[in-house]
C-alpha positions as CSV (number, residue, x, y, z in Angstrom):
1,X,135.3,148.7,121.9
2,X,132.3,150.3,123.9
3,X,128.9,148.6,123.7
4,X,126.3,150.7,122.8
5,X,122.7,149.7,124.1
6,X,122.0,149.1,119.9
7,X,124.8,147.0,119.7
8,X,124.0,145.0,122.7
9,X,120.6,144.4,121.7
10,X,122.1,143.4,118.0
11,X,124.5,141.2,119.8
12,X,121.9,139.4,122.1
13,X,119.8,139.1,118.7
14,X,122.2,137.6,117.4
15,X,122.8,135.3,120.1
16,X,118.8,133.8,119.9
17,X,119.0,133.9,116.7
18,X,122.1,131.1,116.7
19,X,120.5,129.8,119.9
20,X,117.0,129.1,117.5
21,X,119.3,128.0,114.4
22,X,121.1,125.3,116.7
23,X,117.6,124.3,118.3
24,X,116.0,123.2,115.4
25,X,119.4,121.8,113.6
26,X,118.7,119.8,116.5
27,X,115.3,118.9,115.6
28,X,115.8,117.8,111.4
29,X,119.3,116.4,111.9
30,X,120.6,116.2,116.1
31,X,118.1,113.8,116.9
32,X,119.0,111.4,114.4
33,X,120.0,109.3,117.4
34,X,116.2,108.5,118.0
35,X,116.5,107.0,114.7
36,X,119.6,104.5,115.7
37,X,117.5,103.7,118.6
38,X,114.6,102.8,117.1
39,X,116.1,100.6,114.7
40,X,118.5,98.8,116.9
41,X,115.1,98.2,119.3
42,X,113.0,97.5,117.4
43,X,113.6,97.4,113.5
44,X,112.3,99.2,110.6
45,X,108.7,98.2,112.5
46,X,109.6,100.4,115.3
47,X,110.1,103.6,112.8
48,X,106.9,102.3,110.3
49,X,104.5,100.0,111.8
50,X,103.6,97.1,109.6
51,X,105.7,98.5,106.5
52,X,106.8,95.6,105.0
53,X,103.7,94.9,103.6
54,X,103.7,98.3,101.9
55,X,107.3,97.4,100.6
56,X,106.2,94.2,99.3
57,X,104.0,96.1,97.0
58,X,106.4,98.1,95.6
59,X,108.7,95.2,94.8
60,X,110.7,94.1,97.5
61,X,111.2,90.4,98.6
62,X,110.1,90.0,101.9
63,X,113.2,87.3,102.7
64,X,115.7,90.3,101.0
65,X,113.7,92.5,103.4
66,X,114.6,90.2,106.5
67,X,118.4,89.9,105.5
68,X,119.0,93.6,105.2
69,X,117.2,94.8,108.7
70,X,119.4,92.1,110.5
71,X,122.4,93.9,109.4
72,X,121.0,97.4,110.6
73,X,121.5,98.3,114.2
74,X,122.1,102.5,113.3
75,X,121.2,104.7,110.2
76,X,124.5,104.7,109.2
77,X,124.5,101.3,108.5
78,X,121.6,101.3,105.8
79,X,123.4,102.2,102.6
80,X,125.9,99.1,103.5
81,X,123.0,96.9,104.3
82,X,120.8,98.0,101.3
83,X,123.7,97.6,99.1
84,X,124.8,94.5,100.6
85,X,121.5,92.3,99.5
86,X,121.2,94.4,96.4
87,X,124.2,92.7,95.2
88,X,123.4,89.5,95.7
89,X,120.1,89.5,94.0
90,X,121.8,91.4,91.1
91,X,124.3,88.8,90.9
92,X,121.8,85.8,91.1
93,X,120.2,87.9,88.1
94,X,122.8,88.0,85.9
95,X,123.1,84.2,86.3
96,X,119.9,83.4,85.4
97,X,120.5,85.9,82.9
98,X,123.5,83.8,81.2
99,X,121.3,80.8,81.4
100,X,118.4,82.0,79.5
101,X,116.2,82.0,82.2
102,X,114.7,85.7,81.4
103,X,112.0,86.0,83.7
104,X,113.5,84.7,86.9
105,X,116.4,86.9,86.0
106,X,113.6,89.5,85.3
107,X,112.0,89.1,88.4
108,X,115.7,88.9,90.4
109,X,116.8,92.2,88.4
110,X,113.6,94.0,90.4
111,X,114.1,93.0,93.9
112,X,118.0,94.4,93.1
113,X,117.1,97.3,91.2
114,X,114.4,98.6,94.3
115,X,117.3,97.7,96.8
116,X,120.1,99.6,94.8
117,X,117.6,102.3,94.9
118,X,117.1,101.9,98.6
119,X,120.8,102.3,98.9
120,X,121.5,105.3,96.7
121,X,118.3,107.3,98.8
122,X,120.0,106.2,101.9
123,X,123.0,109.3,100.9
124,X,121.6,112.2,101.2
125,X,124.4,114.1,99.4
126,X,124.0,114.5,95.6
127,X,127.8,114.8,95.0
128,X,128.8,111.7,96.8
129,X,130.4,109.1,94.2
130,X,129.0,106.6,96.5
131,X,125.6,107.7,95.3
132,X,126.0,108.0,91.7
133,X,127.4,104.5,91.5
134,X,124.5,102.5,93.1
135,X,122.7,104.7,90.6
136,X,124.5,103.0,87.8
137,X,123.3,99.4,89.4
138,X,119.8,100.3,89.8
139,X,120.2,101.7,86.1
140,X,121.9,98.9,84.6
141,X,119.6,96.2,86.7
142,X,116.0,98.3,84.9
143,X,117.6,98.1,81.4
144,X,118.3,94.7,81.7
145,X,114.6,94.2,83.0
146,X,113.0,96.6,80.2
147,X,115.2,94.2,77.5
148,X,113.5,90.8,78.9
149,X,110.4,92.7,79.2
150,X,110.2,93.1,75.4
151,X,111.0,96.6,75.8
152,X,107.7,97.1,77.9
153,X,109.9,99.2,80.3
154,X,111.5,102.7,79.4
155,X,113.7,104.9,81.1
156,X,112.0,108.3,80.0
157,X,114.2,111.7,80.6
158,X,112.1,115.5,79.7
159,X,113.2,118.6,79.7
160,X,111.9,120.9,82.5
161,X,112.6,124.2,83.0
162,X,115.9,124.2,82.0
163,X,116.5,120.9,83.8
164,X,115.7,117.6,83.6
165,X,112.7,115.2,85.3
166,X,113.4,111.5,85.2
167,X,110.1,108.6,84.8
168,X,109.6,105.2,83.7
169,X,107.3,104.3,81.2
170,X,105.3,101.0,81.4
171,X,103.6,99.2,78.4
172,X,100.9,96.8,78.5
173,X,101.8,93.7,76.3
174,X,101.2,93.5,72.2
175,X,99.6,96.4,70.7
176,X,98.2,99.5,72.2
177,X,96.3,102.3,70.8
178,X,94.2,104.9,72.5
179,X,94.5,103.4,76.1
180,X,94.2,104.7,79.3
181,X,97.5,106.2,81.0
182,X,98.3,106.9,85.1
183,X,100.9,108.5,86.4
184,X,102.3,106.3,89.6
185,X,103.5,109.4,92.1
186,X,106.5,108.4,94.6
187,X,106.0,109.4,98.2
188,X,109.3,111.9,98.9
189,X,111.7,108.9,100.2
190,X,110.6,106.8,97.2
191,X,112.1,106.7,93.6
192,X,110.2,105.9,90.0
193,X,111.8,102.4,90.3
194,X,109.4,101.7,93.2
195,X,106.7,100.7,91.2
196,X,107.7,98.3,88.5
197,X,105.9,95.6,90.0
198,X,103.2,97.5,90.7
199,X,103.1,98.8,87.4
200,X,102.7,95.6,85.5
201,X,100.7,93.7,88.7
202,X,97.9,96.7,88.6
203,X,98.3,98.3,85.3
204,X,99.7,97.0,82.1
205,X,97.8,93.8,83.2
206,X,94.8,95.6,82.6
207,X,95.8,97.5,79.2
208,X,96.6,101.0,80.8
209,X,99.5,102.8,80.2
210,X,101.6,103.7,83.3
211,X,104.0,106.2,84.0
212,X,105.9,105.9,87.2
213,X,107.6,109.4,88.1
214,X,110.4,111.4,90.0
215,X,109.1,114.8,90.7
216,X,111.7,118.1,91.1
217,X,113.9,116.9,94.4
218,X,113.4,113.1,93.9
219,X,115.6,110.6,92.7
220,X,117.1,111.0,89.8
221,X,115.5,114.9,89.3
222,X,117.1,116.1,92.5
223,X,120.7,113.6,92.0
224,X,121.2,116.3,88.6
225,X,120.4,119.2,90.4
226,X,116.7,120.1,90.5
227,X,115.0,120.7,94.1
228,X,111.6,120.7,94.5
229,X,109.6,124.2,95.9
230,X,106.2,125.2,96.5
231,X,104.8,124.8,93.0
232,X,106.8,123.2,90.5
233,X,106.4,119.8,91.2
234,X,102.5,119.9,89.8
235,X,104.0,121.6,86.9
236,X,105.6,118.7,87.1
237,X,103.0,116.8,86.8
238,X,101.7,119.0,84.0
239,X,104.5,118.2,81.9
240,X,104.5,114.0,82.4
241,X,100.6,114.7,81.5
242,X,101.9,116.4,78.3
243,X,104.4,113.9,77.5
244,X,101.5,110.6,78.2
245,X,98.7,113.1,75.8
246,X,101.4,112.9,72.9
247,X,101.8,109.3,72.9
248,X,100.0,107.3,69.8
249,X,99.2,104.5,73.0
250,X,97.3,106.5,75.0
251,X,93.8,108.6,75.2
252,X,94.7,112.3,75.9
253,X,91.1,112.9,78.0
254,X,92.0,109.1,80.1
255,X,94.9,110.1,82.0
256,X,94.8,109.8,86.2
257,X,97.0,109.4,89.0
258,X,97.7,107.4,91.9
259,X,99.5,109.2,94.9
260,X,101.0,107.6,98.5
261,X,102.2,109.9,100.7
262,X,103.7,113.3,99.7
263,X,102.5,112.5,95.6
264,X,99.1,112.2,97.4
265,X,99.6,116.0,98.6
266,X,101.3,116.8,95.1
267,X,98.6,114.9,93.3
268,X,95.6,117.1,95.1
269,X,97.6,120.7,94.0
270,X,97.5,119.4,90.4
271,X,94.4,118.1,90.2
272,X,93.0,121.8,91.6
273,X,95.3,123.4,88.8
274,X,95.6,121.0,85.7
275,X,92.2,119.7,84.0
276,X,94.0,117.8,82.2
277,X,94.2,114.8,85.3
278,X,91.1,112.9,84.6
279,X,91.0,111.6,88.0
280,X,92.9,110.7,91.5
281,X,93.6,108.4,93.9
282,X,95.6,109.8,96.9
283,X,96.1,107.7,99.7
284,X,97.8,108.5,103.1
285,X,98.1,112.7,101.2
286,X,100.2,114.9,103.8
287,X,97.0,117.7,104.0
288,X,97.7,119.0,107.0
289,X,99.5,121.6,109.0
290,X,102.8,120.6,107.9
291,X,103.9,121.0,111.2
292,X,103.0,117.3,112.5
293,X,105.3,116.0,109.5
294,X,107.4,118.2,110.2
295,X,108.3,119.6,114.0
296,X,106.4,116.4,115.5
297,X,107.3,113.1,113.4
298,X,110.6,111.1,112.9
299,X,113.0,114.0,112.4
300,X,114.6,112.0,108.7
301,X,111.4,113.3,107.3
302,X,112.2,116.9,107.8
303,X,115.9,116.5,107.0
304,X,115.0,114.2,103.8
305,X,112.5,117.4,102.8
306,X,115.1,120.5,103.6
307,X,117.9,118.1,101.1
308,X,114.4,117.5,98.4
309,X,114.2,121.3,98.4
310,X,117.8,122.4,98.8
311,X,117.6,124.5,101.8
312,X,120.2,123.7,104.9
313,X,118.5,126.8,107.1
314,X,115.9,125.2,108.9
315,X,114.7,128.3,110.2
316,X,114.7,129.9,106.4
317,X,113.2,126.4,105.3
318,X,110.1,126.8,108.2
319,X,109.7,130.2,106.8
320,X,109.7,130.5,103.0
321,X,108.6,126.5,102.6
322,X,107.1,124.9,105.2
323,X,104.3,127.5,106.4
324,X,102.9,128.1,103.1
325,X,102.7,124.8,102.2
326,X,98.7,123.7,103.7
327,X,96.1,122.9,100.9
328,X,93.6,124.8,102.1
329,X,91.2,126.2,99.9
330,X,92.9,125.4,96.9
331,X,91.3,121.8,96.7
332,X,87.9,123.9,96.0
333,X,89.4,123.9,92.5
334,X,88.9,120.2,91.7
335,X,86.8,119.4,89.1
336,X,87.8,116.0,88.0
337,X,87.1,112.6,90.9
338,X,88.8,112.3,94.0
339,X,89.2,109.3,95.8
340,X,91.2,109.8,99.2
341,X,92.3,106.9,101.4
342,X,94.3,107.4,104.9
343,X,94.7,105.6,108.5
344,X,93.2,106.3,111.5
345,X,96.4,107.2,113.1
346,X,98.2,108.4,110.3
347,X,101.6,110.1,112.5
348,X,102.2,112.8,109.6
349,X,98.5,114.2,109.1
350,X,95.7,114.1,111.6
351,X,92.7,112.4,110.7
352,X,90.5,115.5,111.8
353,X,93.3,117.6,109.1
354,X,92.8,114.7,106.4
355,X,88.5,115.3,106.8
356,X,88.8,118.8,106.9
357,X,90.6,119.1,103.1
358,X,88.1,116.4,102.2
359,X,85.0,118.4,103.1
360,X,86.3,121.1,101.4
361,X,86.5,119.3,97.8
362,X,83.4,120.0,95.8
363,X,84.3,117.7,92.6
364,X,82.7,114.1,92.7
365,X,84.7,112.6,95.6
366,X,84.9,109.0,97.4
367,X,86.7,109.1,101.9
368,X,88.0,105.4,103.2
369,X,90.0,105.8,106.8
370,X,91.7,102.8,107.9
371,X,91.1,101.4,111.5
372,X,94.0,101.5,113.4
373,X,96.6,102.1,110.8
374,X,99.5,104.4,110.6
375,X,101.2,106.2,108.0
376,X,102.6,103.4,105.6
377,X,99.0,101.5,105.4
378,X,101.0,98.6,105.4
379,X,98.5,96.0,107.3
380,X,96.2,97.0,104.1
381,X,98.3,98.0,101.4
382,X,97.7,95.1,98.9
383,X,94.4,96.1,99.1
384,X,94.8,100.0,98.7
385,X,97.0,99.1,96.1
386,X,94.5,97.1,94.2
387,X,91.2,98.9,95.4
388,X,93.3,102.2,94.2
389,X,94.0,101.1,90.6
390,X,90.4,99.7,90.0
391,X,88.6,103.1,91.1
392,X,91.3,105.0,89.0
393,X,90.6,102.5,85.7
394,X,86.5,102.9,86.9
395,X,86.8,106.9,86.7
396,X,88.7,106.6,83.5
397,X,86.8,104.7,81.8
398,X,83.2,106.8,82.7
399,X,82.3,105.6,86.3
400,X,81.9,108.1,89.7
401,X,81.7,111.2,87.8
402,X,78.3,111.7,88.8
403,X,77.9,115.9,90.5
404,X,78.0,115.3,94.1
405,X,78.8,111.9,94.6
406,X,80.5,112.2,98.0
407,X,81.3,108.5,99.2
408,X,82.2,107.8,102.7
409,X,83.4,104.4,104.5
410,X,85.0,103.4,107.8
411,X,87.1,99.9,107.3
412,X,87.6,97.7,110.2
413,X,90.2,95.5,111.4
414,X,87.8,93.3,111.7
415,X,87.0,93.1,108.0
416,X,83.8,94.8,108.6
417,X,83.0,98.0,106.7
418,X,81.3,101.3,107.8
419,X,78.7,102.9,104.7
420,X,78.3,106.6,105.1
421,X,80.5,108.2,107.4
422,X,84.5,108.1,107.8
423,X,84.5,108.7,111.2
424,X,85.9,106.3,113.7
425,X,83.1,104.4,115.9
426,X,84.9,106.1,119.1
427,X,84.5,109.5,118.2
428,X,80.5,108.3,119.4
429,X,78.6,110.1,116.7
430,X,81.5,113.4,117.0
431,X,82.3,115.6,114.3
432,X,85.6,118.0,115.8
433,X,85.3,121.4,115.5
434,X,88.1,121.7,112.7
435,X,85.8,119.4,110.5
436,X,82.6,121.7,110.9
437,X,84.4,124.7,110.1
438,X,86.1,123.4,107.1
439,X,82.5,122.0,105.5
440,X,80.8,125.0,106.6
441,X,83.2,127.0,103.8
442,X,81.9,125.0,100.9
């Protein structure tokens, strides 16, 4: 065969072009090795600073906690681990259960259920059997904590374009007419189980409704199939809004939404394009460039995204996902209040990316950065957790709808609080460039 200059210059394209393909399989899966590293170093700390606090709220023991990071010295080993404790909870459970013990058994079926679930997200191949039957424990552990809960807890399955989204539903206790609803949006490595306790600690306590969801490429949603692109997971949203309006327990025009992590970023496209969310509270919300979370942060969070969305190209995934995926200037269409909530040193969006999308909201809107706090907000997460329900339940219920509110606060380690500005004390009185610009376009 004679090489043509054409064909030489297809073949060296070719050539980057599988060079470029291998360079960034190296960056969403080939460094998973950092991972292993981390975790045999240093623990699940060394990957998520103060985290456990942050799992605590969404149901997990802190002891069961303990017992499963002593086992884990690689990624590999976490599906083992996870499932390891999860079975011994779920088999305390079901002894309790036998007894008549129903709300120790309750409480034991949640710390399994939430590990189960840790388990299952720990394969991240749909068709693994492996998957589907720690599934069927985490399943079988919520139905037997929905029966001792009266029935206050409901698996909930809807049709959605042509496929299926998966939620939870969660009751207050005795009867309920006309009540405020929220939906409870996962962060994408977190499933609808994640916030049972949170549901009943924050929210059925208080006589709201709560709905706590798996978007397109989450859980069970993406285990049957559906992945998750640039726009359907706020219709989504639309839809769990629909199903909630329908309900004889709960007020159609009293309906919010509290976010963490991606459901923060999720929960801000909504609100800009449903009306129908009354109100939000979106804490650590990746706004940003999408390149920290992704080119710059632990690589599992750009391989877990690529297996949410279905793509295996990274190159494709950079291209037709990743780059269009900034806010911008579609917060501008919020109407409804905003309350955003994220650390100082949040390692998936800058804090000078998180101001920027704030100054651009023009609904009624309320800024807290944490001192010194990273992406899970774990050394303050009872308190985001609590603080976020009670300004969700305030907005529902009438409260900071006033036109312009526009609520700043800087919260200190120290337990000391900053009125007025979100800025951290070191930036000495600074506003970055990037901030300016973005409040100069409203």
């Amino acid at each position: 065969m004679v090489s043509t200059p054409a064909a030489s210059s297809a073949i060296e394209s070719g050539l980057r072009s599988a060079s470029t393909r291998r360079a960034r399989a190296a960056r969403s899966v080939g460094q998973s090795w950092s991972l292993d590293i981390a975790l045999a170093q240093g623990g699940f700390d060394a990957l998520h600073p103060e985290a456990k606090g942050t799992l605590e709220q969404l149901g997990h023991d802190h002891t069961d906690f303990d017992k499963v990071f002593a086992l884990v010295k690689s990624g590999a080993m976490l599906p083992k681990a996870w499932a390891t404790i999860a079975g011994q909870a779920e088999q305390r459970a079901a002894h309790h259960d036998a007894e008549g013990f129903a709300q120790t058994a309750a409480d034991l079926y949640l710390r399994a259920a939430v590990m189960w679930g840790r388990a299952q997200y720990s394969i991240f191949d749909a068709d693994d059997p492996r998957k589907a039957a720690f599934r069927e424990h985490t399943n079988h552990c919520v139905a037997r904590l929905g029966a001792l809960r009266d029935g206050r807890v409901r698996r909930v399955v809807l049709d959605f374009e042509g496929q299926h989204i998966h939620a939870l539903l969660h009751l207050p206790a005795g009867e309920v007419r006309g009540a405020p609803a929220v939906l409870l949006g996962p962060g994408m490595d977190m499933i609808k189980e994640d916030y049972i306790q949170a549901a009943e600690r924050y929210y059925t306590s208080r006589g709201i409704v709560a709905l706590s969801i798996e978007g397109p490429g989450q859980g069970e949603s993406r285990a049957t199939g559906l992945t998750v692109d640039l726009t359907n997971y706020e219709r989504a949203l639309s839809r769990y809004l629909d199903f909630l309006a329908e309900l004889p327990e709960v007020d159609a025009d009293r309906i919010g939404m509290f976010g963490i992590s991606m459901s923060g970023y999720w929960g801000l496209r909504a609100a800009a394009t449903d009306s129908h969310l009354a109100a939000l509270a979106s804490f650590e919300g990746v706004t940003g460039d999408f390149d920290t979370i992704f080119n710059r942060a632990q690589p599992s969070f750009k391989s877990n995204f690529m297996y949410m969305s279905g793509y295996t190209d990274e190159e494709r995934f950079d291209r037709e996902l990743a780059a269009r995926m900034p806010l911008g200037d579609l917060v501008t269409g919020i109407t409804r209040p905003v309350l955003i909530g994220i650390g100082e040193f949040d390692e998936l969006t800058r804090l000078e990316q998180a101001l920027a999308t704030y100054e651009r909201i023009r609904a009624p809107k309320e800024m807290r950065v944490y001192e010194d706090e990273f992406h899970p907000l774990g050394g303050t997460a009872a308190e985001v957790f609590r603080f976020g329900a009670e300004w969700v339940e305030r907005a529902l219920n009438g409260g900071l709808q006033e036109p312009g509110r526009d609520v700043r606060h800087y919260v200190r380690r120290d337990g000391s609080v900053t009125d007025g500005t979100a800025h951290p004390d070191w930036w000495l009185g600074t506003t970055p460039r990037e901030i300016t610009e973005a409040a100069g376009t409203r």
